[in-house]
matplotlib code that plots the C-alpha trace (Angstrom):
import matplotlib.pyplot as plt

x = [28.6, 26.7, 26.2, 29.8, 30.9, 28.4, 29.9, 33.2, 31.9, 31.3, 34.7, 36.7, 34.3, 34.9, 38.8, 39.2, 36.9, 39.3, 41.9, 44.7, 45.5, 47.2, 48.6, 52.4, 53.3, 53.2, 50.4, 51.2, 51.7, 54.5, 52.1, 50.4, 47.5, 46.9, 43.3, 42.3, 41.4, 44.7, 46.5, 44.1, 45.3, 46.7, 50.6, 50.3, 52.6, 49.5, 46.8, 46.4, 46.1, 43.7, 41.2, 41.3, 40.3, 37.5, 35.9, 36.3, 34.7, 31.9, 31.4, 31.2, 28.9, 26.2, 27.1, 25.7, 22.4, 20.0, 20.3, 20.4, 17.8, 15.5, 16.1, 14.8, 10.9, 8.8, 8.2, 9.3, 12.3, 13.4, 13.4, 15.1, 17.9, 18.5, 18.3, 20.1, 22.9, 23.1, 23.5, 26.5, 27.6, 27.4, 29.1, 32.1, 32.7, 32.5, 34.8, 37.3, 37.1, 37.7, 40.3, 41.4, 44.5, 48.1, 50.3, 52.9, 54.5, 52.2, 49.1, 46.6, 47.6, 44.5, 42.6, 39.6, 38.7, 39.1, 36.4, 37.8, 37.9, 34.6, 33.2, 35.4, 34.1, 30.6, 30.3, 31.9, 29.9, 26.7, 28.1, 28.6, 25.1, 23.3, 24.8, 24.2, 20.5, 20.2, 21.3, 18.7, 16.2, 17.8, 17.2, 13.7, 13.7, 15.2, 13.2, 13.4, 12.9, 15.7, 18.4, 17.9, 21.9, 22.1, 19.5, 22.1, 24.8, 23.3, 22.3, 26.1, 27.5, 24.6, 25.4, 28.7, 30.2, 27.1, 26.6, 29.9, 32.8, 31.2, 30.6, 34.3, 35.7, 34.0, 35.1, 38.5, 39.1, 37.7, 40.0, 43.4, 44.1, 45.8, 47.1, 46.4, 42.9, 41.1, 42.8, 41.7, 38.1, 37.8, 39.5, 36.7, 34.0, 35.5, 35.7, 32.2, 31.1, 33.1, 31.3, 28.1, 29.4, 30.8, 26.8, 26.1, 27.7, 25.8, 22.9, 23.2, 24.2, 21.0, 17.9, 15.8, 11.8, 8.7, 7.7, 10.5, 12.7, 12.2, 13.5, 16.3, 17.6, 17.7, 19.8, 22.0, 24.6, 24.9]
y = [30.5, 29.8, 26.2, 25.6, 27.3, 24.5, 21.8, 22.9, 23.5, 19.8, 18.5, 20.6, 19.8, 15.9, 16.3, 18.0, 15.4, 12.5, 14.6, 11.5, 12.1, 15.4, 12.8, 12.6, 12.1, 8.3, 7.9, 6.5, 3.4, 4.3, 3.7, 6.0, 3.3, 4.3, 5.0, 8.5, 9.7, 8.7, 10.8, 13.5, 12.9, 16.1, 15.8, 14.0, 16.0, 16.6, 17.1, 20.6, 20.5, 17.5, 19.1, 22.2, 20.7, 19.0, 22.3, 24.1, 20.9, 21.3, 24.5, 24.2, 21.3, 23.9, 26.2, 23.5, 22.6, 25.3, 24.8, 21.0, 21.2, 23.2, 20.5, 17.7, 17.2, 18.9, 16.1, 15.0, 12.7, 16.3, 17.9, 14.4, 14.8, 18.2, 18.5, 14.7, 16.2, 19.4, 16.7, 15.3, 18.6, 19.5, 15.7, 16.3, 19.7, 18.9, 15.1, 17.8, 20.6, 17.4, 15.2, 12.4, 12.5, 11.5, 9.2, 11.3, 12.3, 14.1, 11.4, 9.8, 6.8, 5.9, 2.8, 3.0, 6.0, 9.6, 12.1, 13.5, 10.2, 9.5, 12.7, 12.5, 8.4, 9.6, 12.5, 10.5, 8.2, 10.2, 12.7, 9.8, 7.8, 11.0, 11.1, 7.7, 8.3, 11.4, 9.4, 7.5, 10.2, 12.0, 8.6, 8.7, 12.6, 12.5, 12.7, 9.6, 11.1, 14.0, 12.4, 9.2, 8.8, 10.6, 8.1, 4.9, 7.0, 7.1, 3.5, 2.8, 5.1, 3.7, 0.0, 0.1, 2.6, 2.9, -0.3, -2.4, -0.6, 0.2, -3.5, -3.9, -1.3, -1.8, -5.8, -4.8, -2.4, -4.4, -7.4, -5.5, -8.1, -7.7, -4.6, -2.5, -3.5, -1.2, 2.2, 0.9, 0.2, 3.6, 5.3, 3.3, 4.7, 8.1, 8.3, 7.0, 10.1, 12.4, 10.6, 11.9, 15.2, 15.5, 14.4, 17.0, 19.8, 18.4, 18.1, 21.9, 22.7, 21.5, 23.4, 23.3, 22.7, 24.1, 27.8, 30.0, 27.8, 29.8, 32.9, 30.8, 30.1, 33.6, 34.5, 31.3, 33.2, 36.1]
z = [-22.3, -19.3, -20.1, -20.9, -17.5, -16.0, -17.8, -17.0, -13.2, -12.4, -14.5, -12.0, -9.1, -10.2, -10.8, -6.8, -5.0, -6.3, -5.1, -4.2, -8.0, -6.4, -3.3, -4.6, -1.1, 1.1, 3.7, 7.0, 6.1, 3.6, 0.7, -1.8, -1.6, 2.0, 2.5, 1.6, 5.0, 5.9, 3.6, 4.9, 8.5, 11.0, 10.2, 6.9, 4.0, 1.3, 4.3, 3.7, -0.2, 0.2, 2.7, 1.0, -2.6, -0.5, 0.6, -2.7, -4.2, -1.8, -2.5, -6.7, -6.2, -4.6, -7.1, -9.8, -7.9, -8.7, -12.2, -12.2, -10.1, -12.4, -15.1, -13.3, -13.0, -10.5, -7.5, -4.4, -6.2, -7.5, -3.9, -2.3, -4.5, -4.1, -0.4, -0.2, -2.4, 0.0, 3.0, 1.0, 0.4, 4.3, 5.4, 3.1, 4.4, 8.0, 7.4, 5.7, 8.7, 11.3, 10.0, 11.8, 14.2, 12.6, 14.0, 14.7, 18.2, 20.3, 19.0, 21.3, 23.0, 24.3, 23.0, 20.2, 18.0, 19.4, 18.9, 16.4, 14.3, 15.0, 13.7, 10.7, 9.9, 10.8, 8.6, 5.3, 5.9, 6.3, 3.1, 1.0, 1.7, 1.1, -2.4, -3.5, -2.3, -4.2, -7.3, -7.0, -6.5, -9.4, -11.5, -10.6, -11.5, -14.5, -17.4, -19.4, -22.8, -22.6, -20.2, -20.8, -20.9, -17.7, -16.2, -17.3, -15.5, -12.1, -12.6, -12.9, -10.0, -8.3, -8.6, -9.2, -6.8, -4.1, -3.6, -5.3, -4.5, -0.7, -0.3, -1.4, 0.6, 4.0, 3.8, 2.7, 5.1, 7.6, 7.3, 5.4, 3.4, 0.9, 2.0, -1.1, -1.9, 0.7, -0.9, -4.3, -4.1, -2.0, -5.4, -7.0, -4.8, -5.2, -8.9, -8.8, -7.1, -9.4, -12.4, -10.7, -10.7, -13.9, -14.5, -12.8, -14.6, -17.6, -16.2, -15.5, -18.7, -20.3, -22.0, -19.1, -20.7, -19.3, -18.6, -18.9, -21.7, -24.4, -22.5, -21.2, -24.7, -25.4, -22.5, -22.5, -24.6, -22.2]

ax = plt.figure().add_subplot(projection="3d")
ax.plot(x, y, z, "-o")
ax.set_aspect("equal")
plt.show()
């Protein structure tokens, strides 16, 4: 029972972090391909729902890492993960408590980035490094012989949404042309992170091996 609730931990955990699937509502640029933080933005219609799903996200993530942790081998890749993966944790709950300002009446003026915007950028940013890093620590954790599916997974969310779909996203975004292609390879990198927590869940939901396995087995049922 416990291993299934796990399981089913980082599936819901995955399915709330790439919360625009629950975004029925246009962004401020009258698109549903609007960057997420933009749908996220003070005034937007789903802003609320969004933020919120973010913190209860954050919230069965840390649920899930003292058992994944315990599966992983004893080391300092083990403890970088774990801590790196708290940092995450931490960034994404304090880029959903500060959201950037909405363009309604009443918004800034002023040229450049307000505060608030630049403790929203700063902390995804920060949240989202830390998890790629502790995927690779986790890769380097992860032993080769039982999870060696779970090892090919982090190299994909690595490669593909760490380092690809970040590229992608920062050029993109950068330049906004074509219009839609900065919202899409963020939904990229976003999915890619809720791969890694569906990972996770499973992760969690192993037999862990070493002292104290046998006893686990026995009580896994309870």
């Amino acid at each position: 029972m416990r291993r299934r609730v796990a399981a089913a931990t980082g599936v819901v955990a995955a399915l709330l972090y790439a919360n625009f699937l629950l975004a029925w509502s246009n962004g401020p640029r009258g698109t549903w391909l609007d960057v997420v933080s933009d749908l996220e933005a003070v005034g937007e219609p789903d802003a609320y729902l969004l933020r919120i799903t973010d913190l209860v996200c954050v919230v069965l993530v840390l649920a899930l890492l003292p058992a994944a942790r315990s599966r992983l081998r004893p080391g300092w890749a083990r403890e970088a993960s774990t801590w790196l993966t708290v940092l995450f944790c931490a960034g994404a709950a304090l880029a959903a408590v500060v959201p950037k300002p909405g363009d309604g009446p009443g918004a800034s003026t002023a040229p450049g980035p307000g505060p608030s915007t630049l403790v929203h950028d700063s902390a995804s940013i920060l949240s989202d490094s830390a998890l790629f890093l502790g995927v690779a620590a986790a890769w380097v954790a992860l032993d080769p012989r039982a999870w060696p599916r779970l090892r090919r997974v982090a190299v994909v969310v690595l490669l593909g949404g760490g380092i690809g779909a970040s590229l992608a996203f920062a050029w993109f975004d950068r330049t906004g042309e074509p219009w839609w292609a900065a919202g899409v390879t963020q939904r990229i990198h976003i999915v890619s992170i809720s791969v890694w927590m569906v990972a996770l869940g499973v992760l969690a939901a192993g037999r862990r091996t070493g002292p104290g396995a046998e006893h686990e087995t026995e009580e896994a049922g309870a």
